[in-house]
Every structure is written in C-alpha cells, then in structure tokens.
N, C-alpha and C positions, 0 to 999 in steps of 0.2 A: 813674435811681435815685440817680445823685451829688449829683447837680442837688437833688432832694426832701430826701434826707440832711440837705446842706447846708441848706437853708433850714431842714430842720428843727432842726436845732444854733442856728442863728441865731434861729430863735423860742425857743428853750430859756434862749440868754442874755440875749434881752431881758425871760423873764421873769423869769430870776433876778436881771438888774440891776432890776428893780420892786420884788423883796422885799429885795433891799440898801439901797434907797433907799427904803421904806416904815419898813425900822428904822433908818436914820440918822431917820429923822424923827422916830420916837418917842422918840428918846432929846433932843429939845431942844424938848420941847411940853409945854405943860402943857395942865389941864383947860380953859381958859378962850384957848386956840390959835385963832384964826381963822385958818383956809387961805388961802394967797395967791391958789393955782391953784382953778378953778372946778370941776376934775374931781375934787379931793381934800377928803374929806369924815373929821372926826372926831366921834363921839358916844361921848358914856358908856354904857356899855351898862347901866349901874345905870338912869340915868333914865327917863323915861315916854314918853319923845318919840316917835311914830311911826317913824323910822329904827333908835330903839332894839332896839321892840320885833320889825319885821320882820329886824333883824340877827340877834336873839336864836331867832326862828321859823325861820330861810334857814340856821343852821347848818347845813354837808353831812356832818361828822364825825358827825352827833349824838350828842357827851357833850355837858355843860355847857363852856360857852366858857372859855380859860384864858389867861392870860399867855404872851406870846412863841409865839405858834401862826398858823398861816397857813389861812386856806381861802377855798372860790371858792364865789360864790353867782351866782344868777342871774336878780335879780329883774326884774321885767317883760321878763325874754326876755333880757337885756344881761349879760353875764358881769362882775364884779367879784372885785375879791384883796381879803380882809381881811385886816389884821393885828391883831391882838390883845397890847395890851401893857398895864404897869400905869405910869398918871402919875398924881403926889401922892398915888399909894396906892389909886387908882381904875382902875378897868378900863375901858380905855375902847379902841373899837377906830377903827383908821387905815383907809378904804376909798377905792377907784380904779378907776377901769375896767382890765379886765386888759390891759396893752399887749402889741400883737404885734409883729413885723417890717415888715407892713402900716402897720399907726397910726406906728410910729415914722420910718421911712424910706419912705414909697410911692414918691417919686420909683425911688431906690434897687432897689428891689423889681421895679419892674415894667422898667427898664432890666436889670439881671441877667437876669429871665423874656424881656425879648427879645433881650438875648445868647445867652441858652439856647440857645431856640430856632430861634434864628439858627445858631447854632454844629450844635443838630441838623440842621437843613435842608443846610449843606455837609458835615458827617460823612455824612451818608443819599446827598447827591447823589455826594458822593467811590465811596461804597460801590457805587453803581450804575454809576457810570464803571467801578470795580474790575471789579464783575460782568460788564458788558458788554463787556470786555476780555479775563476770563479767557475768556467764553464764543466769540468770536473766536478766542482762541487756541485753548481744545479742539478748536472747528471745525477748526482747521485743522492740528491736530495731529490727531485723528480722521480726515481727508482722507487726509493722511498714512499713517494706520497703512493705510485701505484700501488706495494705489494700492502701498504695501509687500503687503500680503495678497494682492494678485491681478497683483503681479508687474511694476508700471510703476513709473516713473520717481517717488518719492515728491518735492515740492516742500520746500526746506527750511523748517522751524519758526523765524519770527524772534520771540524775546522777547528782555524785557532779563535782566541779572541779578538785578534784582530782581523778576522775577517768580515769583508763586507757582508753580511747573509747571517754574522752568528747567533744573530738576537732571530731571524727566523727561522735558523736548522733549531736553537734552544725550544721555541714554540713549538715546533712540528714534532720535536722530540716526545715533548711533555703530551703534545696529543694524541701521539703513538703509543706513550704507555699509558692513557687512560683507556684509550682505545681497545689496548690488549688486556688489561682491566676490567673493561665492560664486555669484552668477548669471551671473557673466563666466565664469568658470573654470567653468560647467555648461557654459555657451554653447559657449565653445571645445573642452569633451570632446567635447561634443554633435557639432558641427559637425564634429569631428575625426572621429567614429564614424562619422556618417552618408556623410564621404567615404570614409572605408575600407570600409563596407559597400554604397555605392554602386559601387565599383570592385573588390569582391570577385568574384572568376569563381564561388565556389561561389553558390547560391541557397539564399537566408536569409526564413523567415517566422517570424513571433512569432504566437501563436495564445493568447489571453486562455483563464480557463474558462468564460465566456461562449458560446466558439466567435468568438469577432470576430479579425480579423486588427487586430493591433497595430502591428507593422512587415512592410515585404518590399523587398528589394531588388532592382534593374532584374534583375538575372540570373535571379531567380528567375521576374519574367514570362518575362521570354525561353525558360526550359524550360518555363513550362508553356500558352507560345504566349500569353498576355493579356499586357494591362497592366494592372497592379494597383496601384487608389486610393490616396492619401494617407490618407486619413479612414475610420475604424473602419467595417468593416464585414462578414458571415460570412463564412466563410473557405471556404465550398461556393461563394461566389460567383466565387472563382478555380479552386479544385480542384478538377475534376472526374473525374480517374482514381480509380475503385471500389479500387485495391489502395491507394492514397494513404490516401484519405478512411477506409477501413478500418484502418488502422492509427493514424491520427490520433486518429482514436472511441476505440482501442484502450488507445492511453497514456494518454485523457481518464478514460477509465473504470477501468482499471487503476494508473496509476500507473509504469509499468514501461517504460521505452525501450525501443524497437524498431530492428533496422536492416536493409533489406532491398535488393537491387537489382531495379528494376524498367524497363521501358519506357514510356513518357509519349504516347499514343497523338496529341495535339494535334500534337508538334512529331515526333515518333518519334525522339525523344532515349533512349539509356539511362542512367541517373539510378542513385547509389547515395543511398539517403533513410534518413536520421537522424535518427527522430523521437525527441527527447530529453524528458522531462518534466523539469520545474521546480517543485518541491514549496516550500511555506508549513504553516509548521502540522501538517505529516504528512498536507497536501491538495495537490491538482494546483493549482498557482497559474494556468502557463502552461503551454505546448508550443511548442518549439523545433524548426523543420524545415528540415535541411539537404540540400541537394541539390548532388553532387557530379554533373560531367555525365564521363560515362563511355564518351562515342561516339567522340571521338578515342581515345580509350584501344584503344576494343573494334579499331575503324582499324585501329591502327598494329601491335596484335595479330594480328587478319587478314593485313594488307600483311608480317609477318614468319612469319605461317605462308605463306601464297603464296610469298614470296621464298623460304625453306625449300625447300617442294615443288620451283618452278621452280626454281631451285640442281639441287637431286637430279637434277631430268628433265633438264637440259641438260646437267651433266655426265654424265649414265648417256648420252646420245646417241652424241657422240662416244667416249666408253669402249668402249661396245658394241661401234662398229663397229670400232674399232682390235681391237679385242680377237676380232672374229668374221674377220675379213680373216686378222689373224695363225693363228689355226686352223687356217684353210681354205691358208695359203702350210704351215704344217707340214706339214699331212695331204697333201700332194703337188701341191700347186697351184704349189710357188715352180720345180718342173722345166720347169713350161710358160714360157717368155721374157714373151708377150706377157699373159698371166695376172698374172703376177709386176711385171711395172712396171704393169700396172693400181691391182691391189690395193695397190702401195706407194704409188702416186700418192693412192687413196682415204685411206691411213692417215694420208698425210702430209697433205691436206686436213683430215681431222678432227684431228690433231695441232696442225694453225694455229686450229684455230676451237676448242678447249680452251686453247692458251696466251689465243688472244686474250677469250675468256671470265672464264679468270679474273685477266689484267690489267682485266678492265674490274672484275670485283668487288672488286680491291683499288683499285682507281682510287675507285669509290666508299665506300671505307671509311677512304678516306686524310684524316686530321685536316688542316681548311683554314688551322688557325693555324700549320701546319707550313711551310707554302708561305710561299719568298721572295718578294719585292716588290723590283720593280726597273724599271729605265727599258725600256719596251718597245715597237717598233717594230710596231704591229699591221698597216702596208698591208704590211711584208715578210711577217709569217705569213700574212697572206693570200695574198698571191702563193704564198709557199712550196707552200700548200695546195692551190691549183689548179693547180702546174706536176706535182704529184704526181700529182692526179686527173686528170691530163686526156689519159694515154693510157685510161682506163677512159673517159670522156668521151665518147671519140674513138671507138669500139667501139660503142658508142651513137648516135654521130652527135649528142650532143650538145652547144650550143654556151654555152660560161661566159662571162656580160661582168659586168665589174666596172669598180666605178666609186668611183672612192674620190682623194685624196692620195697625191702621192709617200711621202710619210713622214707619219707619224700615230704620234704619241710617247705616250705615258702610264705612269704609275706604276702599276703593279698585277704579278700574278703569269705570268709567260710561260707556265707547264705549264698554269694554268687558260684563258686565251685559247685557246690551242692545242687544248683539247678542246672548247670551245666552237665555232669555225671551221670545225675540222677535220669534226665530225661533223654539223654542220649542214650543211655543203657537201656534203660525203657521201652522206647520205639525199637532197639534191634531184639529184642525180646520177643514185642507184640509185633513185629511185621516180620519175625524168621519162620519158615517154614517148619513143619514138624520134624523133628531130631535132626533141628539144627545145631550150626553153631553160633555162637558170640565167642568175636575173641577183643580183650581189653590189655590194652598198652600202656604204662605209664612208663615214659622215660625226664629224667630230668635234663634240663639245656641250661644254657651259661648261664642267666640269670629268670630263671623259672620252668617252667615244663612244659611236656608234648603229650597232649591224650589222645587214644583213636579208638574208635570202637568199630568194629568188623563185624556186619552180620551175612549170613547166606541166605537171607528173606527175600523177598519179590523184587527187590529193587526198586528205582525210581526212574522214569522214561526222561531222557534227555529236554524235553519240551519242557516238564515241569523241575528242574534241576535248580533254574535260575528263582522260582516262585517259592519253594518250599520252606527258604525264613518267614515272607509273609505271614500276616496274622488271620487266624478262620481258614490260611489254604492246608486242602488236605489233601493228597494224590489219589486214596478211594476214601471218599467221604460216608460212605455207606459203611464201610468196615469200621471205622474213624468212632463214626456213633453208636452204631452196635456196641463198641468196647468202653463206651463213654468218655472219647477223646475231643478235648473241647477246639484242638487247631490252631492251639497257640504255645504249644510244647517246643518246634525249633524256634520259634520267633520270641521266645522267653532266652532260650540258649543263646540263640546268637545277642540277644541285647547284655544277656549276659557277657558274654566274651567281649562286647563292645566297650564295655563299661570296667573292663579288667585292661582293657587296651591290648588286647589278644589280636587272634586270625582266628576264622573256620573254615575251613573247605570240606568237601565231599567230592568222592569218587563213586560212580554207580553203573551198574550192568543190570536189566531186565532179567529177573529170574536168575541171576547169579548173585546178587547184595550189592550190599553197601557198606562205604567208610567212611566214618568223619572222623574228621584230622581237629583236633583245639592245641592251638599254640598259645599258653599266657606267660606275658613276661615276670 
C-alpha cells in the first residue's frame, strides 16, 4: 500500500507540475505563438478551426469555457489537460497530453516497481524464514510442555532473545525445573514411604471405591498367606476370609470404620483388622486395612498363663508335702524314731527342690544387662562341672570325656557360662542310660567358643524338639520329678545363651541321644 501511495503522490506532482507550467506558458504567448514542442497545441477558442470547435464540444465542466480554468478531455480515447487563459484579450486555450509519472520518468518508474518488488519478495521470504522458525520453535516448545505433562525428562527450549516466544520458552523453562524439583522431592517421599511400608510388621492395604487394591505391603501378603501384585487389581483377588471381606463391604457401604480381631484361616494367624474409611466429599474415597498380627501376642499370653499355672502346681507340690509330713510327725508320728527321720528326710528333699525352684525362677527373671563381664576361664568351669557331677556319674556307671584346651579365656559373663555348662552337663548325665556316655567339647572360634555336650541317654522324640526351651516343659515329667527337676533347666540355658548373644541348637535320636551345640561370641 506504501509502494501505491507513493507513486500515487508522484503522479499527483507531476500533474501539478503540468498545470504550473501550462500557465507559466500563458503568461508569455500571444495569439499568434507557434509551439516549439510538438505535444503543445494553442487555439483560440473564438475561431472556426476544427480543434476550436471539438475543444468547445469536449468541455467536462460543461459551463461555457472561462479564463484561468483547467480541465481534461479525452478526445479520440487520449486524455489531454486544457488550460484556458485570456491572450491580447482573446480566449484562447493551452492543450497537452496529460503527463504522468510513466511519460515522464519510465526508466525511473519501472526500476522503483522492481525495487518494490524486489524489496517484497525478501520482506515475504524473511517472514517465511520468521514463520518457519517460530513454528520449530513451538514444536519444540509443544514437545516440551508434553514430556513435562506425562512426567519425563522435558528437552530444554533454545531461542534467541530476540525471539518472538522468549519470554514464554523463559516461563515454561522455569516451570520445568520446578516441576522436576517437585518430582524429586515426590520421588524421594515416595521411595521414603514405600521403604517404611515395605518394612512395616503391621499389614497395610489401600482399597480404591472401585474395590481395586491400590497399595499393600509384603506383611500384609504374609498374613494373608499370598503375594500380592504391584498393579491394580480387586482386592477379593487377595482377601478371602468372609469376616474380612464382610467388613470391608461394610465400611464401603457405610462409611463408618470398623475394628475387629479375627483369625485368618490361610495362615491361622490372629489379626487385629482396622478397616478405616477415607472420605472425599462426604463419600468413601478409599479404605484403609490394617492388620495387626496378634499371634505372638496371644503366645506369650498363653506361655504366661502356663508359667502361672505351672508356678502354682510346682510350688503347691512340694508345700503339700512338707506341710502333710509335718501333720502326720504332730499327730504322733514324730514318737516313732524311724518314722520320724523318714518324714524329716522327705521334708527336707522337698525343702531342696522348693529352694532350688525358686532360685531357678529368679535366675530367670534376673535382668542380663545386670550381669558383669569379665575375663573367664571356660575349660576350668568346665572341669569345675564335671568334678562336681561325677560322683552322681559314678552311681550311674557313667562315663564323662571331655575334650577341650587347657585354658580357654574369654570376655563374657561367668554366672551365665556356669548355667549354661552346668545344666547341660546335667541333663546328659540324669537322662543317659546306664554305662553311658557323656562326651564334652570345648573348642575355641574366632572371637569366642563352641560347646557340645553328647549324651547316649533316651533321647528327645522330634514332636517335642521344638518345646524343650520352654519353661515347666519336661519330655517325661514323671522321671523329671522323681529326680527333683523343676522344667526350667534348658529354658534358664537358653536365656542364657540369649543374653550372651549366642545360638543353641540340638540334634536327637530316640534311644540313641542327644547334642546340644552352644555358640557364644
């Protein structure tokens, strides 16, 4: 449009430089002017002459023609400028072809039109360059926002400053590394939780309102005997205890946590289950199921009403009988001699197997962090051990070989060694058969020792193998108390070794013996 403008202003002044120099003309002509130039024609318009009278007919104003007046005619098709003036007092008009920018400059003219043009062709090709830049660059800003949308690695936007977009590739930039900012510090909660829920002992499921399992943790398979998928899926496909699933439905439908203790028929675990709803909106979003495993628990409740009970009945034993002897020496038994040292002899038997009873319960109740640590000579307690046992040995006809170092040093507690030795030797003594053997090991290891005691006594039947730390269990209880054994000789042992930070194990055969193995570090 600049381009047109111009030329059109340019045509404007050349034809006003025409009508400037039409009346410079008229003002130094007379009637009787011959034109120099062949394009410039004067007539009287009074006269007869054919030019006259078509000037007079072609007027475009049409009033009558007048002094000092301009117009355009256009005879045989050719545009002419008249001017009209008065010389010697005569009207006589000045006529021209009308010049344009064309007629006057064509060189001019048409080099301008291919400057133009020219000029347009690199403005259009510049702007397509532009275009096909910017459109690259959205590309790849567009790139960008996706692999920001669905969570990758977004490639960074190169423009220059002077790009149209830079001030919005700058913004998307900075929101891309906040972005990747906040998806680190997800990452690491994330990963943070999933370790703590991986290592949680309680068992944990997330339950959509869907009914899909969202999350669960390894514990939670484990109580309910599966392993349970990463990837969404119903949550009947792991549950299948009817009191679970029935309250799960329950909170689904309700809205209202539950918490119940139940037994889990897969693993026969008892579970206390916390199904907790998670509300949206004043709607069930999710459900939250905890499972607390509550079998050690119910255990150790057992194992302390048992110890209870057995307490009561082993102390009522020997009570009884002290107490029924003493009676029976009142009511006139203590007159008879040989009566009399019986019954004292029985009192004073069950008098030893009460004290020695309840030193063993306090043995067991005794805090291990109370116990000194000292340099200890373990192949003397051993000796010690066996010079003690082995007139009872002897009475037996059985034979103790021991095999160990003169001296065997270590840092640990001397009262726990000593109940460990002592009552392991013990038992393969009182449960070997007649001219048996006992055989005693002591070897040293990298940073403390291995003990083993060997007897060829009656053995232990595999069913009770797993019970015979417990406390009051005895494998023949009748023999146990005949010898005035109170049932808490391996269950002192092993708390011992427990408390040394040791191992025990045993190996046994019916009618063939028994080993226990003690490792303390």
């Amino acid at each position: 449009m600049g381009f047109f403008a111009l030329g059109f202003g340019a045509n404007e002044a050349v034809h006003q430089h025409q009508r400037e120099a039409l009346k410079s003309i008229a003002t130094v002509i007379t009637k009787d002017t011959v034109p120099t130039k062949g394009d410039l024609h004067i007539v009287d318009l009074a006269g007869n002459s054919l030019r006259a009278r078509d000037l007079r007919s072609h007027t475009v104003s049409g009033h009558a023609p007048r002094a000092n007046s301009f117009d355009l005619i256009h005879p045989h098709g050719k545009a002419e400028l008249v001017y009209r003036a008065e010389v010697d007092g005569e009207l006589v008009a000045i006529t021209q072809p009308r010049q344009s920018l064309m007629t006057v400059a064509p060189k001019l003219v048409v080099s301008a039109a291919l400057l133009y043009w020219l000029l347009i062709i690199m403005l259009l090709g510049l702007r397509v360059h532009a275009d096909r830049k910017l459109r690259q660059e959205l590309l790849s800003l567009q790139t960008a926002l996706h692999a920001m949308r669905v969570g990758q690695v977004a490639q960074p936007v190169l423009v220059t400053q002077h790009s149209r977009i830079f001030g919005l590739v700058r913004e998307t930039q900075q929101l891309n590394e906040a972005l990747a900012s906040m998806r680190r510090h997800m990452r690491v909660r994330s990963a943070r939780f999933a370790r703590l829920l991986d290592y949680l002992p309680q068992g944990v499921m997330l339950i959509d309102a869907d009914r899909n399992v969202v999350l669960a943790n390894p514990a939670c398979g484990d109580l309910l005997g599966i392993v349970i998928g990463e990837s969404e899926h119903p949550y009947v496909d792991d549950v299948k205890e009817y009191e679970l699933v029935h309250s799960i439905e329950a909170v689904l439908a309700s809205g209202v946590s539950e918490h119940r203790e139940l037994t889990l028929d897969a693993t026969g675990k008892t579970v206390d289950a916390s199904i907790v709803a998670i509300r949206d909106d004043n709607q069930v979003a999710q459900v939250l199921v905890i499972l607390y495993d509550l079998t050690e628990i119910h255990h150790v409740e057992k194992m302390q009403a048992d110890f209870v009970a057995n307490v009561s009945h082993e102390l009522k034993t020997p009570v009884t009988a002290i107490s029924g002897f003493a009676e029976t020496l009142l009511g006139g038994a203590k007159d008879d001699p040989a009566a009399l040292t019986q019954f004292l002899e029985i009192i004073q038997k069950e008098a030893r197997r009460l004290t020695t009873l309840i030193n063993d319960i306090l043995t067991l109740q005794r805090n291990p962090a109370t116990e000194e640590r000292k340099t200890v000579n373990v192949a003397e307690i051993v000796q010690t051990t066996v010079n003690n046992l082995q007139k009872v040995a002897d009475k037996k006809h059985v034979k103790i070989d021991v095999t160990m170092p003169t001296e065997l040093l270590v840092t640990s507690s001397p009262g726990r060694i000593t109940q460990i030795v002592r009552n392991l030797i013990d038992n393969a003594v009182f449960y070997n058969r007649e001219h048996g053997v006992v055989k005693v090991v002591v070897q040293p290891e990298t940073a403390g020792f291995r003990f083993s005691v060997a007897d060829t006594g009656i053995g232990i039947p595999e069913a009770d193998q797993q019970r015979v730390f417990e406390r009051f269990y005895r494998v023949d209880k009748a023999r146990s108390r005949n010898n005035g054994g109170t049932g808490l000789g391996l269950a002192i042992t092993a708390e011992a070794v427990r408390a040394l930070g040791g191992s025990i194990s045993l190996h046994s055969e019916l009618n063939v013996g028994t080993t226990f193995t003690v490792v303390v570090p």
